[in-house]
C-alpha positions in Angstrom: -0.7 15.2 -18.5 -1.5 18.2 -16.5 -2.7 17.3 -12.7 -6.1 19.3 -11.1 -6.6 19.9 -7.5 -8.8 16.8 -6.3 -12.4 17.3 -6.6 -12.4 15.9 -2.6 -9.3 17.8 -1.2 -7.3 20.5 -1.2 -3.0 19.4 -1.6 -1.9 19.5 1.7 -5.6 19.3 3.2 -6.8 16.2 4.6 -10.5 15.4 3.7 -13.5 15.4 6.0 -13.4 11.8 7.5 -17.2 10.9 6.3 -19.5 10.0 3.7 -17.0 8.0 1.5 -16.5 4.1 0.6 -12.7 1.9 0.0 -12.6 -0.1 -2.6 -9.6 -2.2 -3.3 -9.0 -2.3 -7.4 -6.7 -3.6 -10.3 -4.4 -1.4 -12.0 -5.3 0.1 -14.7 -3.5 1.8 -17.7 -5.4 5.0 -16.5 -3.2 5.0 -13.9 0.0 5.4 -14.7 0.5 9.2 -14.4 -0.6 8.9 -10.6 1.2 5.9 -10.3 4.3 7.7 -11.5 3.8 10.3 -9.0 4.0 8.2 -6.5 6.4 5.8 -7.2 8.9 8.8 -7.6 8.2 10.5 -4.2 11.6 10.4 -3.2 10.7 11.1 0.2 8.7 7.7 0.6 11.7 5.4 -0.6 13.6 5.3 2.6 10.0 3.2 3.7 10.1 0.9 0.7 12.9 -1.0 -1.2 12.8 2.1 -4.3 15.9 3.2 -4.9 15.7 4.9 -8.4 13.1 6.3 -10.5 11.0 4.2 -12.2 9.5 4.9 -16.1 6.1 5.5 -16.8 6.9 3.0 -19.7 7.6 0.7 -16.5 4.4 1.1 -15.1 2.8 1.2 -18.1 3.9 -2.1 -19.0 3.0 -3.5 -15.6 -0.9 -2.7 -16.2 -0.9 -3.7 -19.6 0.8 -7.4 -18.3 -1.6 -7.2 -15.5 -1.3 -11.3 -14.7 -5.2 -11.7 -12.5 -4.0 -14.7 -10.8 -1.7 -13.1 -7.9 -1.0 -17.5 -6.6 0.9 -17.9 -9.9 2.5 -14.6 -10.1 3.9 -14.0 -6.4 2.9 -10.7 -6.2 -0.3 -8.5 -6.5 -0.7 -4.9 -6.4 -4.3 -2.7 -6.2 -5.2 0.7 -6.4 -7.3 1.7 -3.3 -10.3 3.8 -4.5 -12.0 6.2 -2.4 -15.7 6.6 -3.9 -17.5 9.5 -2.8 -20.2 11.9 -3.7 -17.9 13.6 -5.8 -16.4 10.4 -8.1 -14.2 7.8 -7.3 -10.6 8.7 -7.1 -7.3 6.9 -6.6 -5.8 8.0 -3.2 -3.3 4.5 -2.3 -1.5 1.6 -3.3 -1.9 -2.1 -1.2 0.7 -4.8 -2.5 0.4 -8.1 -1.7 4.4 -10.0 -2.2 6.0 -13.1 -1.7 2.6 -14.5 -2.1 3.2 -18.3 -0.6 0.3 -20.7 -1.7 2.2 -23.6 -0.2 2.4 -21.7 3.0 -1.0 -19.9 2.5 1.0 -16.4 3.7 2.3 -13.2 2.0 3.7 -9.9 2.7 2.0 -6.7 2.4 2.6 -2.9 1.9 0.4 0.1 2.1 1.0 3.8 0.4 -1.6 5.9 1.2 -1.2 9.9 -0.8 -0.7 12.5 1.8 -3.6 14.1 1.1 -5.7 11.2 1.8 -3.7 10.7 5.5 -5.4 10.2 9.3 -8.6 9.6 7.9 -9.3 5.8 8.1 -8.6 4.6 5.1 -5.4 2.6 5.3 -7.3 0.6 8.2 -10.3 0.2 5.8 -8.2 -1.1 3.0 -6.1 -3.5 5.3 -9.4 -4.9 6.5 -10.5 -5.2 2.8 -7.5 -7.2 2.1 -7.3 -9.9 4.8 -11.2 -10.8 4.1 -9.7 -11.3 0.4 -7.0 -13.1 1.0 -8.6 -15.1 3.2 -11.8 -16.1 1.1 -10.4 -15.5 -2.3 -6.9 -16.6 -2.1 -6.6 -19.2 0.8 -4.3 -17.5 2.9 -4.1 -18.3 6.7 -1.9 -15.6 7.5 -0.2 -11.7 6.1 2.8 -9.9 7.4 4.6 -6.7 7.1 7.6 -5.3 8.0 7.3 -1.9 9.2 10.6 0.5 9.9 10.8 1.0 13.5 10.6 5.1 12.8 7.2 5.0 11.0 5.1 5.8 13.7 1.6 6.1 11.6 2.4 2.9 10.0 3.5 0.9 13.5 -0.5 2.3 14.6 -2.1 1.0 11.7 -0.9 -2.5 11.5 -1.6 -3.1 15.4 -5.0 -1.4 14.9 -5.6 -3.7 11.8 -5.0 -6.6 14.1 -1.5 -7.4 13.1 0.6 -8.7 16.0 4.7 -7.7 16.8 6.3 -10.5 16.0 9.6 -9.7 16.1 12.4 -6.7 15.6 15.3 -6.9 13.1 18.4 -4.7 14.3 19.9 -2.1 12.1 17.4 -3.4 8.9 16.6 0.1 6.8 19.5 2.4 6.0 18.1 6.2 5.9 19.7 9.3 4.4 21.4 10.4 6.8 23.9 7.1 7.4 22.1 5.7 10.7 20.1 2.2 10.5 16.6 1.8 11.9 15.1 -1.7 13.3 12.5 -3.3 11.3 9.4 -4.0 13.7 7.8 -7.6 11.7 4.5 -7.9 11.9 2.0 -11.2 11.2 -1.9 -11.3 11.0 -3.9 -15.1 11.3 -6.4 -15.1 9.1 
């Protein structure tokens, strides 16, 4: 499938931080391509838990099974939208994990394309998904566990409202052999 230049950016560019709404969506099969884009960015694994390629039959698969009921299924990943003047367009990925009901708490994880960077919209999304998980699913509290060298994503959990919780020693192995703390983070809802 070939890929255009964003109708709201240039690659590389970030957008004009204005005029635009987040909202949080189901995967669709629509989405595949861009999923498979970004699942493959090799230089976002060492922040996640990817440590090979992943299919676009994989993905494909995942929104076709698409289970709506995240309590049963553990886990529950949406698209973040950005709808503008010019369309609506897919510019993150939010996953909710180890989705506890007896507990009322889960994880979460944020992806947010580089083009779509330092403009709000991580903190927009976050904000999106407590009020959901605490009206729609019940939950009394999130957390996230952040690698101690990602600076932008240490900001936007304590400017979401997340508090440091604790540090894990020597947690996330990167590239180049040395081991980075993992800063944990928890939100009450």
């Amino acid at each position: 499938m070939k890929h255009e230049k964003s109708p709201l950016t240039d690659y590389g560019m970030h957008l004009p931080c204005h005029d635009f709404e987040v909202v949080l969506r189901a995967v669709e099969p629509a989405d595949v391509d861009t999923l498979y884009i970004w699942e493959n960015d090799r230089t976002l694994w060492p922040f996640g838990n990817t440590r090979a390629p992943i299919s676009r039959y994989q993905l494909w698969a995942y929104a076709r099974n698409y289970d709506a009921n995240p309590l049963s299924d553990g886990q529950l990943r949406l698209i973040i939208d950005l709808r503008s003047p010019a369309g609506p367009e897919p510019c993150g990925i939010l996953d909710l994990y180890d989705i506890d009901p007896h507990n009322s708490r889960a994880m979460t994880g944020i992806m947010i394309a580089r083009a779509y960077r330092r403009c709000g919209i991580a903190l927009l999304a976050l904000q999106q998904l407590a009020e959901y998980a605490r009206t729609s699913l019940n939950l009394r509290m999130l957390g996230a566990d952040v690698a101690a060298d990602n600076l932008p994503s240490l900001s936007l959990f304590a400017k979401a409202g997340y508090t440091l919780t604790s540090r894990r020693p020597d947690w996330f192995l990167r590239p180049d052999g040395t081991y980075i703390p993992c800063d944990q983070f928890s939100l009450k809802l």
